[in-house]
C-alpha positions in Angstrom: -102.0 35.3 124.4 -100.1 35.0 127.4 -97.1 35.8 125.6 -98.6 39.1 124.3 -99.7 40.1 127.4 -96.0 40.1 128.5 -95.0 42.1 125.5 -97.7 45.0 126.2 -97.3 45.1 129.6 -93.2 45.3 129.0 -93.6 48.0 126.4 -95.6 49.7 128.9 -93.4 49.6 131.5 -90.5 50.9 129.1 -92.4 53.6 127.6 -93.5 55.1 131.2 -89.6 54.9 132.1 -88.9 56.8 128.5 -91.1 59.5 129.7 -90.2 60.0 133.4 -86.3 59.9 131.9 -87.5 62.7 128.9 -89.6 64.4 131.6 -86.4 64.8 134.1 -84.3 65.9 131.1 -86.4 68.3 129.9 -86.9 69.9 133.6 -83.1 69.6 133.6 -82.7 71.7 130.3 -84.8 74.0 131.8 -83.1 74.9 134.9 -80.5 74.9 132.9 -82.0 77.8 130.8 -83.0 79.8 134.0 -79.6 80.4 135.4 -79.4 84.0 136.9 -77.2 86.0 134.7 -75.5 89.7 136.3 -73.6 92.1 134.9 -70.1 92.7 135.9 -66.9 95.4 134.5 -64.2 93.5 132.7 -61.7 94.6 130.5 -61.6 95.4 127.0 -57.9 95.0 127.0 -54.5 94.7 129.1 -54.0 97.4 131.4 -50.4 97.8 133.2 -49.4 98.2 136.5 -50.4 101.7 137.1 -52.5 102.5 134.5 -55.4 104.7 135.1 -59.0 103.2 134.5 -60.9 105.0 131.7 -64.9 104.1 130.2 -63.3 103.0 126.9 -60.9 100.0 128.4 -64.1 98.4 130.5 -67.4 97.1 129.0 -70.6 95.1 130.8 -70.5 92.1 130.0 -73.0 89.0 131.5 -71.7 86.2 133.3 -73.6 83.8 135.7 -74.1 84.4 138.4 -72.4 81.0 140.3 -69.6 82.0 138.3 -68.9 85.5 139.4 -65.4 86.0 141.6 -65.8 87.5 144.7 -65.2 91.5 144.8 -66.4 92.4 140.9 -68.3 95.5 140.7 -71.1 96.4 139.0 -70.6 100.0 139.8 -68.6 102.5 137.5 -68.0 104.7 140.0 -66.5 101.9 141.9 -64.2 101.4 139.3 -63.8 104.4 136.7 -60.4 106.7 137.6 -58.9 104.1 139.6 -55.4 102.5 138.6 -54.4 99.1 138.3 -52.4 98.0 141.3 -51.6 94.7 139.3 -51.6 93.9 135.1 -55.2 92.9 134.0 -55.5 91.0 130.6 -58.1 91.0 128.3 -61.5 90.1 129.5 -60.7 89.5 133.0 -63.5 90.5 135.5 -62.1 93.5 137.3 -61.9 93.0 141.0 -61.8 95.8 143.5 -59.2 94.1 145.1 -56.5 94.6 142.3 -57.2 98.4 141.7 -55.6 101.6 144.2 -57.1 105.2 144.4 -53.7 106.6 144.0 -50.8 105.7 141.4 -47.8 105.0 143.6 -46.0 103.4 140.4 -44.6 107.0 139.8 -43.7 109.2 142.4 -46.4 112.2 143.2 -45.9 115.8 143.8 -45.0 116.5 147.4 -43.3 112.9 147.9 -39.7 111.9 147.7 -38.3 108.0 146.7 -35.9 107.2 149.1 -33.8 104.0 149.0 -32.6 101.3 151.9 -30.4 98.4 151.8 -33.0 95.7 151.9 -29.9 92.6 151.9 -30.7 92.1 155.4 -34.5 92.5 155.8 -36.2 89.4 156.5 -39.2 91.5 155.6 -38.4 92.1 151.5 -39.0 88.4 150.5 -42.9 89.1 151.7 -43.2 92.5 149.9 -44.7 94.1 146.9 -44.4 97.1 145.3 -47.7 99.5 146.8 -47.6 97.8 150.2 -47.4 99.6 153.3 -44.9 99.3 155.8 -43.9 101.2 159.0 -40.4 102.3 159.8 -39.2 101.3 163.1 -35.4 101.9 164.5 -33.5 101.7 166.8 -32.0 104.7 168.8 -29.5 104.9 171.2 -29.6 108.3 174.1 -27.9 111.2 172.4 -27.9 114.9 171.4 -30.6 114.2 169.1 -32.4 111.5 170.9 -33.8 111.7 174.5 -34.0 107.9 175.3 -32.5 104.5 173.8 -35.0 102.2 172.3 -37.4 101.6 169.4 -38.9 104.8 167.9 -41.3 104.4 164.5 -40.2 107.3 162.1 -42.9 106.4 160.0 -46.3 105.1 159.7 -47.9 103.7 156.5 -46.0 104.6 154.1 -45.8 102.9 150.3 -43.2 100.6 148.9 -42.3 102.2 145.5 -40.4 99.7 144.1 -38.1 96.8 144.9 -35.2 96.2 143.1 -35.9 99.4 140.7 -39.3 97.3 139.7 -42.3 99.0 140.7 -44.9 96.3 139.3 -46.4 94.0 141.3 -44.1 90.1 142.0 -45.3 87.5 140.1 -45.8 84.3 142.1 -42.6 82.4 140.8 -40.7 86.0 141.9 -42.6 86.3 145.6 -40.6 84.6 148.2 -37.0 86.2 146.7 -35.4 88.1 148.6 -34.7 91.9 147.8 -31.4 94.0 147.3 -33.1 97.3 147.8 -36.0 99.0 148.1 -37.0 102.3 147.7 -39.8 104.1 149.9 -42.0 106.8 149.4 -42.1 109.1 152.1 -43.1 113.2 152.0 -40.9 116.1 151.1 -41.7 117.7 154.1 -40.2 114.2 156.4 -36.7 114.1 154.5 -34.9 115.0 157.6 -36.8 112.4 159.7 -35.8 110.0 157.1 -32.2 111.4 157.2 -31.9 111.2 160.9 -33.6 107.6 160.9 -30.5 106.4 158.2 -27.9 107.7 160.4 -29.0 107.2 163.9 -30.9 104.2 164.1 -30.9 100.7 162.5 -33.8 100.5 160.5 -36.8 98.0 160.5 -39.9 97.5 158.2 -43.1 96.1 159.5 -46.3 95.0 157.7 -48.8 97.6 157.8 -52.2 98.1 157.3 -53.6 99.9 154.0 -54.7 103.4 156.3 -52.9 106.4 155.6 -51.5 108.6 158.2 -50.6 111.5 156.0 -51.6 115.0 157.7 -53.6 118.0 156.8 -50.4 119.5 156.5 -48.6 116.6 154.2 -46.0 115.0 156.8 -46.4 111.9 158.2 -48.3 111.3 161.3 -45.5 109.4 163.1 -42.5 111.5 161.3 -44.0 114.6 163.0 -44.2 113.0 165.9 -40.6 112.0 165.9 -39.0 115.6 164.6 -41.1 117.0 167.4 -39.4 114.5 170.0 -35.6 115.8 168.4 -36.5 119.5 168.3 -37.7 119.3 172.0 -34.7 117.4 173.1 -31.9 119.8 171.1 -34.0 122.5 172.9 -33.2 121.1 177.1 -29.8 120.5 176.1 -29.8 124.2 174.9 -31.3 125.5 178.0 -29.5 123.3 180.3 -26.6 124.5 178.9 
């Protein structure tokens, strides 16, 4: 009898573990089940480097929500008639991050793709095509300059390509240094560029993404600087 007892009381004990173990499980299934689910733009198919964003190469699609990258959009106007600043394959979430307003992978009406020696810019090895750089040189007291020192040309304006490549490095390419780059500046800045090549050795610095283009299409700094020439040619003129 006393042997029984042991066996019941053992069979008792096992079945109450079985439940509280099937019991967790279950609960566990059913979180599980419950995961919050959003909706998020991805594409449909690759889009290059430049490519304009249209309705038919971005569908909906459900992903979890823990699973989400940072910067998706659920938005189509946050993401419909932009172009890709870097190639997108196939079903990759579209992040805001990777799209531009403006395709600077061809060169716009009104805008000019000028080209620098970039051999000796510490600078190139850290750059990529659509980044924004100011031009800084250095000037030394002339007939065209007042004063000898640094003067930025320009502010903000796109890299267009480096090395004739206008897509976006890839990270085994980042880090190389470049051979040349070419910049795109306004029509209406030429001779600021022209003056900078020929008067000044050139610098490029990192800039923000703000653009300094005026109502008037020139560059904010390059007006700056043609105004600083055209008042100096003008005293010597007088003075003379």
């Amino acid at each position: 009898m006393r042997n029984k007892s042991i066996y019941l009381l053992l069979a008792c004990v096992c079945g109450t573990v079985a439940a509280v173990l099937a019991s967790e499980w279950l609960k566990a299934q059913g979180n599980q089940n419950t995961t919050t689910m959003v909706e998020i733009f991805v594409t449909k198919a690759s889009i290059d480097v430049g490519e304009k964003i249209t309705g038919d190469k971005i569908a909906l699609e459900r992903w979890p929500e823990d699973k989400v990258p940072e910067g998706t959009s659920q938005n189509l106007a946050e993401v419909e008639g932009k172009y890709a600043k870097q190639r997108l394959y196939e079903d990759e979430p579209i992040i805001l991050a990777k799209l531009m307003d403006d395709n600077w992978t061809s060169v716009p009406n009104g805008w000019k793709a000028v080209d620098m020696d970039a051999s000796e810019l510490g600078i190139s090895s850290s750059l990529q095509p659509g980044d924004r750089v100011d031009v800084v040189g250095f000037f030394e007291e002339g007939d065209f300059i007042p004063r000898s020192g640094s003067q930025t040309v320009f502010m903000g304006i796109r890299v267009f390509s480096i090395d004739g490549d206008t897509s976006r490095r890839t990270d085994d390419e980042r880090g190389k240094p470049a051979r040349y780059l070419q910049l795109l500046i306004p029509e209406k800045d030429k001779d600021a560029w022209s003056y900078a090549k020929e008067l000044a050795d050139i610098e490029l610095h990192k800039a923000s993404d703000q653009d300094h283009t005026l109502e008037d299409g020139s560059n904010e700094a390059a007006a700056a600087f043609l105004t600083m020439i055209e008042n100096h040619r003008t005293e010597l003129e007088e003075e003379e």
